[in-house]
Phi, psi and omega in degrees: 000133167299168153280320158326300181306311166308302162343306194274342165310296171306312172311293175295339167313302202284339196281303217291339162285331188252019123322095158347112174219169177318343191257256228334327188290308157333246276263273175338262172333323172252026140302276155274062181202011148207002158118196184278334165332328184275351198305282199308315202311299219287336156281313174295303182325293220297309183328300177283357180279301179267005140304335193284307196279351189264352169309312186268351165288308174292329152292012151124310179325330181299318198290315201270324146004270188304342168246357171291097181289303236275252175027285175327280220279353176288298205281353173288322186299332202279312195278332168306292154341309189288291180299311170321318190255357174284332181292295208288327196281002182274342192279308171294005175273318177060215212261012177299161183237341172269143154270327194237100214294316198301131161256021183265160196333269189333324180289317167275357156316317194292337251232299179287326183301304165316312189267342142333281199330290199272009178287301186280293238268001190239126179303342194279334166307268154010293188275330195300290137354317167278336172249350157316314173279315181276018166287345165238017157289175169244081212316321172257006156305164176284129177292322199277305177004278197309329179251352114347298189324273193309294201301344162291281173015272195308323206249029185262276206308297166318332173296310207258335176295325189274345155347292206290316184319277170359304199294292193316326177288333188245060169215322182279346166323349171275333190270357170242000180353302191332161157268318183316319185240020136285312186293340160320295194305287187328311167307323187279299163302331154315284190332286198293324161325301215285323216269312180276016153253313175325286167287034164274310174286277201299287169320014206278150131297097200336145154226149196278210118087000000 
């Protein structure tokens, strides 16, 4: 593998991570609503979330993903349900500034396990992966290297993405104290959870097979 290849891998990697998606809205939200503590739980959860799917892309589930319609759309309902039910419970936080009262160990366990979930739980991350990646092998190169290589990259990139989101959100927690406009946020990030499980589903493309 070049360097060249790489480069250009990590580059494409970094613009597709820092586009806002359902784990970033997590990560925001329980950023703010409890601060910087959650920073690390919520990058490692999103990290290992997306170690489960490009793991599982290498091993062939992107391939089965794609001609599997009955597969697909179970693990798109699972992951769908899961933002759906992350949403109503930010929603029901109303104007409160923790979302998650507990600070002990289990809590950021709960913390790291979420943005696992919904990180790991959407097939389009799976499949995504699948057409992603071979566009920077290299055919004649050693495969596993190249994919050691890329997947450190990726989920590198990813760590420090959902980091940062995290840092930024909870440097803005002084500026929302009010409750009115904690509950503005909560709602507005309930809203939008519910809304990227919602188009998980509908918006979905008929698939066949």
């Amino acid at each position: 593998m070049s360097l060249e290849t790489w480069a250009a891998f990590a580059a494409a990697s970094a613009v597709l991570l820092v586009i806002p998606g359902p784990t970033i809205l997590l990560v925001v939200s329980y950023a703010l609503g409890q601060g910087l503590r959650v920073a690390a739980p919520m990058a490692v959860g999103v990290a290992l979330g997306d170690f489960t799917a490009m793991t599982l892309s290498l091993l062939g589930l992107g391939a089965v993903l794609a001609t599997s319609a009955t597969l697909f759309t179970m693990l798109r309902w699972a992951g769908a349900a899961y933002l759906v039910w992350l949403g109503i419970k930010l929603w029901r936080a109303g104007g409160a500034l923790q979302v998650e009262p507990r600070r002990d160990a289990s809590s950021r366990a709960q913390m790291l396990a979420h943005a696992w979930l919904v990180t790991a739980l959407n097939p389009k991350s799976i499949t995504f992966f699948v057409a992603f990646v071979p566009q920077f092998l290299d055919a004649k190169g050693d495969w596993v290297t190249q994919m050691i290589v890329f997947e450190a990259t990726f989920l590198t990139l990813a760590f420090a993405n959902a980091f940062g989101y995290a840092i930024l959100a909870a440097r803005a927690r002084s500026v929302v104290r009010e409750p009115r406009a904690v509950a503005l946020v909560n709602r507005v990030g309930g809203t939008m959870l519910i809304g990227a499980g919602v188009a998980a589903v509908a918006l979905a493309p008929a698939r066949s097979g």
